[in-house]
C-alpha positions as CSV (number, residue, x, y, z in Angstrom):
1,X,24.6,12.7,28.2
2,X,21.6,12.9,30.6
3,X,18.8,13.9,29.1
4,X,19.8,13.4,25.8
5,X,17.3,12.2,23.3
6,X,17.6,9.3,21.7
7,X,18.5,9.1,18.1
8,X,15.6,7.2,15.7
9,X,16.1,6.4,12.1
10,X,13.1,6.0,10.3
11,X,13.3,3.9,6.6
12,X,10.3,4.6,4.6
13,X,7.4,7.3,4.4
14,X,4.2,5.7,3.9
15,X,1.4,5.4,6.3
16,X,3.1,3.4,9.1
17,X,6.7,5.7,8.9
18,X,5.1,8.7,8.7
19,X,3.1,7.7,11.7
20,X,6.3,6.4,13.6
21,X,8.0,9.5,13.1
22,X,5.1,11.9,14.2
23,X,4.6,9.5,17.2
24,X,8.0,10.2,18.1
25,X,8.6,13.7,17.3
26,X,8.7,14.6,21.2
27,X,10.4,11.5,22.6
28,X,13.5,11.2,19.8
29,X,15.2,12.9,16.6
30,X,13.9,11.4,14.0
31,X,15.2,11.1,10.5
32,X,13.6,9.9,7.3
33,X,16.1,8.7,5.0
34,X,17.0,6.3,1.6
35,X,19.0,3.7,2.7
36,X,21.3,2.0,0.3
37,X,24.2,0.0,3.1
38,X,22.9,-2.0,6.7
39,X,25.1,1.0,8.2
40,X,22.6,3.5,6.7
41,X,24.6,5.5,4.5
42,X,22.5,7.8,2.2
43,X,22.6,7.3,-1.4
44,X,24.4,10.8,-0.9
45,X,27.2,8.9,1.5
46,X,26.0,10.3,4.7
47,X,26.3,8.2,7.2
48,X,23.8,8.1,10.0
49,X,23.9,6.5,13.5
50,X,21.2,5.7,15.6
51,X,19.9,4.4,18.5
52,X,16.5,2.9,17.3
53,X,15.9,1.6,13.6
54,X,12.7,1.3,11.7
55,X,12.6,0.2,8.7
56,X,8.7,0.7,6.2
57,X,9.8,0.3,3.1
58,X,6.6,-1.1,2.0
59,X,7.0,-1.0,-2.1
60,X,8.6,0.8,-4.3
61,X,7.1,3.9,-5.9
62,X,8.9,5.2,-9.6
63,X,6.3,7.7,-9.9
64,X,6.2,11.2,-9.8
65,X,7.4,12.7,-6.6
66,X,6.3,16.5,-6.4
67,X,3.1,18.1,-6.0
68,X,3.6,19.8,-9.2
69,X,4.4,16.3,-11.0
70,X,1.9,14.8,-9.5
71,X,-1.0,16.9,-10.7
72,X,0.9,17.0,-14.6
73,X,0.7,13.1,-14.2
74,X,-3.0,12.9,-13.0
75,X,-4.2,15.3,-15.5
76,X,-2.6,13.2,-18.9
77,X,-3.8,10.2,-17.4
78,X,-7.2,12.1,-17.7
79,X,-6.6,13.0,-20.9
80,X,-5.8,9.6,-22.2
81,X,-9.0,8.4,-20.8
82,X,-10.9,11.0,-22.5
83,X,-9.4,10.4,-25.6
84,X,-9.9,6.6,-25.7
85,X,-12.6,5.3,-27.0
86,X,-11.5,1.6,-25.4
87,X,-9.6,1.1,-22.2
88,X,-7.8,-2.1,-21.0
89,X,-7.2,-2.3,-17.1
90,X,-4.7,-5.3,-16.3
91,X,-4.8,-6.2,-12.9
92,X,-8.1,-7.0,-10.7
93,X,-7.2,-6.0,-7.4
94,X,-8.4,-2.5,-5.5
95,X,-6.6,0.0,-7.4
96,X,-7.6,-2.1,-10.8
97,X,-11.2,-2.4,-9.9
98,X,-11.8,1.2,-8.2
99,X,-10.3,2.8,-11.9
100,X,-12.6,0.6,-13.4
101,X,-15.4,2.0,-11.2
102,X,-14.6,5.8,-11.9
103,X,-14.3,5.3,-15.9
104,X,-17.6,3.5,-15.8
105,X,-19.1,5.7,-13.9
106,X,-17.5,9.1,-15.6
107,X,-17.4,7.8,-18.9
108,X,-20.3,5.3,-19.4
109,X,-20.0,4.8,-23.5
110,X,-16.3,3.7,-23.4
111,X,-15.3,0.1,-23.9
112,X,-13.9,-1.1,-20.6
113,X,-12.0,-4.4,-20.8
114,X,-10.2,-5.5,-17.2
115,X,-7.7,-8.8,-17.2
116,X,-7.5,-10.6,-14.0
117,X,-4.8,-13.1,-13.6
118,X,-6.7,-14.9,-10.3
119,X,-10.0,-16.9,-10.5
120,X,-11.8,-13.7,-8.6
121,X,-11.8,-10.1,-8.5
122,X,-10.5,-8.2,-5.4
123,X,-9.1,-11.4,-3.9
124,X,-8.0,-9.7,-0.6
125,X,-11.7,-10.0,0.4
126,X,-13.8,-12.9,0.3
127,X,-15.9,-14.2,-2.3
128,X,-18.5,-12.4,-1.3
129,X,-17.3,-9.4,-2.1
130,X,-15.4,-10.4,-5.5
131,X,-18.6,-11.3,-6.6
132,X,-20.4,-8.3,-5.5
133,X,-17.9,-6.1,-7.4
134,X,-17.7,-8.7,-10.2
135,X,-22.1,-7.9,-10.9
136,X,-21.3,-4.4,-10.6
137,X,-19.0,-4.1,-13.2
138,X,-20.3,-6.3,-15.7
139,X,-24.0,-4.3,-14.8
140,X,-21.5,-0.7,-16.3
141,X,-20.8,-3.0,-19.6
142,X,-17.2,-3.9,-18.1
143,X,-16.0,-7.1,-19.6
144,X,-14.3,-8.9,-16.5
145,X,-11.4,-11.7,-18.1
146,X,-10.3,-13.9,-15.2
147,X,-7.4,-16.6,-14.9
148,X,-6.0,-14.7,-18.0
149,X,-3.0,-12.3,-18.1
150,X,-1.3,-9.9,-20.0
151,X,2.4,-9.5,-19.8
152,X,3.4,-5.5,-18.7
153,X,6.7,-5.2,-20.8
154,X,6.3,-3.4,-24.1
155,X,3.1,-2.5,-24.1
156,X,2.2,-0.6,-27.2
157,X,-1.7,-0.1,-28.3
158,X,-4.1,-0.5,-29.9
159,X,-3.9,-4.6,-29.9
160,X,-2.9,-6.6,-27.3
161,X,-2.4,-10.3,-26.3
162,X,-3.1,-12.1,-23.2
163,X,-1.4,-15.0,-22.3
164,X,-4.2,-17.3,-23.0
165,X,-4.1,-15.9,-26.4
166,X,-6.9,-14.1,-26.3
167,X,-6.8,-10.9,-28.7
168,X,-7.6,-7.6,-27.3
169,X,-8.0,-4.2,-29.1
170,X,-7.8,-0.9,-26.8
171,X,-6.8,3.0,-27.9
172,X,-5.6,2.6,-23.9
173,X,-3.9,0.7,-21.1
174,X,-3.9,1.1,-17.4
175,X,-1.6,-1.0,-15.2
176,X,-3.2,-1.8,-11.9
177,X,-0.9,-4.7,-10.7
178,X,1.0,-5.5,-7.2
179,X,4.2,-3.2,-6.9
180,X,7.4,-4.7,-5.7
181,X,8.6,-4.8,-2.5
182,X,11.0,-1.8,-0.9
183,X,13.7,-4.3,0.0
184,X,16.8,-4.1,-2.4
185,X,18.4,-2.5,0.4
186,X,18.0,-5.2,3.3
187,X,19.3,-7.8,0.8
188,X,22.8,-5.6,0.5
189,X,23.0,-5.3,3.9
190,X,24.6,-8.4,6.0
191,X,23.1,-8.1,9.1
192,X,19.9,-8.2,7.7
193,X,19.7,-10.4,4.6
194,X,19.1,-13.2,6.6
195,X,15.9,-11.8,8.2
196,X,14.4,-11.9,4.8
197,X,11.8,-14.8,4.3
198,X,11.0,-16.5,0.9
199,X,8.8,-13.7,0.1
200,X,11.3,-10.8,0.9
201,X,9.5,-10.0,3.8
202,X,11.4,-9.4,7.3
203,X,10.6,-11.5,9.7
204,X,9.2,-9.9,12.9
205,X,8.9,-10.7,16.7
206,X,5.1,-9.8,18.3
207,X,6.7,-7.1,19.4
208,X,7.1,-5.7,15.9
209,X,11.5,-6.0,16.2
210,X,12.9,-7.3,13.4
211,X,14.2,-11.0,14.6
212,X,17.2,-11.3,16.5
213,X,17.1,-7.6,17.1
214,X,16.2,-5.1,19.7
215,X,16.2,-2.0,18.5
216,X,15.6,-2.7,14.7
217,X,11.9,-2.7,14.2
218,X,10.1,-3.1,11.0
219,X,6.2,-2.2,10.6
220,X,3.9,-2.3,7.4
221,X,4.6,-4.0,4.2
222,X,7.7,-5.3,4.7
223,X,6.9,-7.3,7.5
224,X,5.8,-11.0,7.8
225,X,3.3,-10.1,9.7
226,X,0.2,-13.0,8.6
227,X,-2.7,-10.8,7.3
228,X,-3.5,-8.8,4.4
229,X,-1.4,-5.6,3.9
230,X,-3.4,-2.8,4.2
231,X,-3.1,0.7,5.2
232,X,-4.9,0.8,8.5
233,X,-3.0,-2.1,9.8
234,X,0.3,-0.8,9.0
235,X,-1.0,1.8,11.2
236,X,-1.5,-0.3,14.2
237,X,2.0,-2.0,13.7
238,X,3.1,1.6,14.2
239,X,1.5,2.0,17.0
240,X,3.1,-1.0,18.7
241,X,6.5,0.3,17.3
242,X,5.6,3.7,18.6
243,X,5.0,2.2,22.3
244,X,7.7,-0.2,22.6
245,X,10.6,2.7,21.5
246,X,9.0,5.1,24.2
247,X,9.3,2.4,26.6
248,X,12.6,0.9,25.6
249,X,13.8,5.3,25.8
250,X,12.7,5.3,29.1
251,X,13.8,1.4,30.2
252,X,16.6,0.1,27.8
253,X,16.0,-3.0,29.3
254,X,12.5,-3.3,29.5
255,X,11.1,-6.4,29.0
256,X,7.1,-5.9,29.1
257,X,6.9,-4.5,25.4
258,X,3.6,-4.0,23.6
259,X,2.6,-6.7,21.6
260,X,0.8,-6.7,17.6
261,X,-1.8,-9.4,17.6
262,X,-2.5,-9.7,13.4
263,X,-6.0,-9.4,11.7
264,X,-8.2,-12.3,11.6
265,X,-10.2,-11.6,9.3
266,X,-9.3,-8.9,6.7
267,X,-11.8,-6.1,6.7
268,X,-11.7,-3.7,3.3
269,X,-13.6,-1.0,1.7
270,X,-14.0,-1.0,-2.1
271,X,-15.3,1.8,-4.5
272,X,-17.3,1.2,-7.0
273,X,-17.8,4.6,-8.6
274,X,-18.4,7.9,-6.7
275,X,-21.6,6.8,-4.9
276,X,-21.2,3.1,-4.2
277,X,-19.1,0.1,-3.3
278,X,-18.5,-3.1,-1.5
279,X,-17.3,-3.8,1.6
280,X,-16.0,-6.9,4.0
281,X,-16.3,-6.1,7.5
282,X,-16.3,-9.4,10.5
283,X,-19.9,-9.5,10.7
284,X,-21.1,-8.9,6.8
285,X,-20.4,-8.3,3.3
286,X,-22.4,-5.7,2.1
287,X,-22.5,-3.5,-1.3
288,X,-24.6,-0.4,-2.0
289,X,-24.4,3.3,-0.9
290,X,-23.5,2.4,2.7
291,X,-19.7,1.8,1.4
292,X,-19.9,4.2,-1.3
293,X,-20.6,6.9,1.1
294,X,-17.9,5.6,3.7
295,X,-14.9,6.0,1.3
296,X,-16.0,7.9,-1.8
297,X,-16.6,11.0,0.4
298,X,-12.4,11.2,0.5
299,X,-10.7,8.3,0.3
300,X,-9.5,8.1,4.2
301,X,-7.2,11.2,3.7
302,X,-9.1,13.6,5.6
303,X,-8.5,10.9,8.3
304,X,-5.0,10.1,7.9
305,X,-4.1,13.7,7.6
306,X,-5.5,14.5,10.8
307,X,-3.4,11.3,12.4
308,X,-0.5,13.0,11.7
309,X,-1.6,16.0,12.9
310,X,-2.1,18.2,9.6
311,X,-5.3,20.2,9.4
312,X,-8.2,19.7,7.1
313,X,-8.0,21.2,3.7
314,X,-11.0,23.0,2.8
């Protein structure tokens, strides 16, 4: 039918499908939906057709999923800080490191132990900043255990083992470590198995379509794409996606399609506490207030929030 928007599936709700389908919202239907079957049935059996396909399912979340759950869940993990006298974070990546930061910080007379499996802390960045946040932490008391590891099944305190076989004893344990990747789906689904690199990543044109494909696109996590995986740059995959379905609406066969060009250099802001932290930008490495005060103040939600149009809470 003339006139007739087109229909656009959108697989995943993190940063870069939530900005998809807000970039969208005028040009196409949009639907967000679990996909369980290459033919997009629902996990509820719906099936649903469309014209475009975009698939972010970055990595899996099993967490809490309501507001309501969500605060329950924040407050007892706030309590079992409080309670604990000793703390053990495994995992020495952002989220591991920024905890680490905040219970220093907050609660300066607890025993803070943090297990590394990687020669270097924070090893998206540079060395530059792992050892920046490295000084900082030991400076709060943190013990910092590198090249070690300890095993996430059955974790029961107070006494833990790392794989090394070093002995550690903690009231408390906080798993910081990657997350798996959203793509148990694709690997059911014939026509797109194949796309899957040795990773489990889908392999992606310039143009940010799935290979092979021209109206399957894939943006954030889940892609190949060669740089670190980080928020703000699943954001400019989407908009790449964003341009090349407007255009592709408007032209089904267009051929002069936006193109992604990936991150030379991977820029990152750390916290280190409420006041300070380290950050990698393409000119410098620099720690202190100057980061602190660039991410501490929110965390970047004020700023994604108002990307997808929603207005400042107060």
């Amino acid at each position: 039918m003339a006139g007739e928007k087109k229909k656009v599936v959108v697989v995943g709700g993190g940063i870069a499908g939530s900005s998809i389908a807000y970039g969208l919202q005028n040009d196409a239907d949009d639907s967000a939906v679990s996909v369980t079957e290459s033919e997009l049935t629902t996990d509820s059996g719906e099936v649903v057709p469309f014209d475009f396909l975009v698939i972010t399912t970055g990595t899996t979340f099993s967490g809490p999923k309501t507001k309501v759950e969500r605060i329950e869940d924040f407050e007892a993990k706030k309590k079992k800080i409080e309670d604990s006298d000793s703390i053990l974070i495994i995992g020495g990546g952002p989220v591991g490191v920024e905890l680490a930061g905040e219970i220093a910080t907050d609660f300066p007379k607890k025993k803070l132990t943090l297990v590394q499996s990687g020669d270097r802390l924070i090893d998206f960045l540079g060395p530059k900043a792992s050892d920046k946040a490295q000084k900082w932490l030991k400076n709060k008391g943190v013990e910092v255990i590198l090249n070690d590891r300890v095993e996430t099944d059955d974790l029961t305190p107070p006494n833990y083992v790392t794989k090394s076989g070093k002995q550690i004893t903690a009231d408390a344990h906080f798993v910081a470590v990657g997350k798996k990747l959203g793509k148990g789906w694709i690997e059911a689904s014939p026509a797109l198995k194949e796309k899957l690199n040795d990773e489990g990543r889908l392999q992606v044109e310039q143009t940010c379509q799935v290979a092979g494909f021209t109206n399957i696109f894939a943006a954030g996590d889940i892609t190949d794409i060669k740089e670190i995986k980080q928020g703000y740059l699943a954001a400019r995959h989407a908009a790449a996606v964003i341009s090349n379905i407007k255009k592709l609406i408007k032209n089904p066969d267009e051929k002069k399609l936006s193109t992604y060009k990936p991150s030379e250099k991977a820029i990152g802001l750390v916290s280190l506490g409420r006041q300070e932290g380290v950050a990698q930008f393409p000119f410098a490495t620099v720690g202190g207030w100057l980061p602190g005060k660039l991410k501490s103040k929110d965390l970047f939600v004020g700023q994604t929030r108002s990307s997808l149009g929603l207005k400042q809470k107060a």
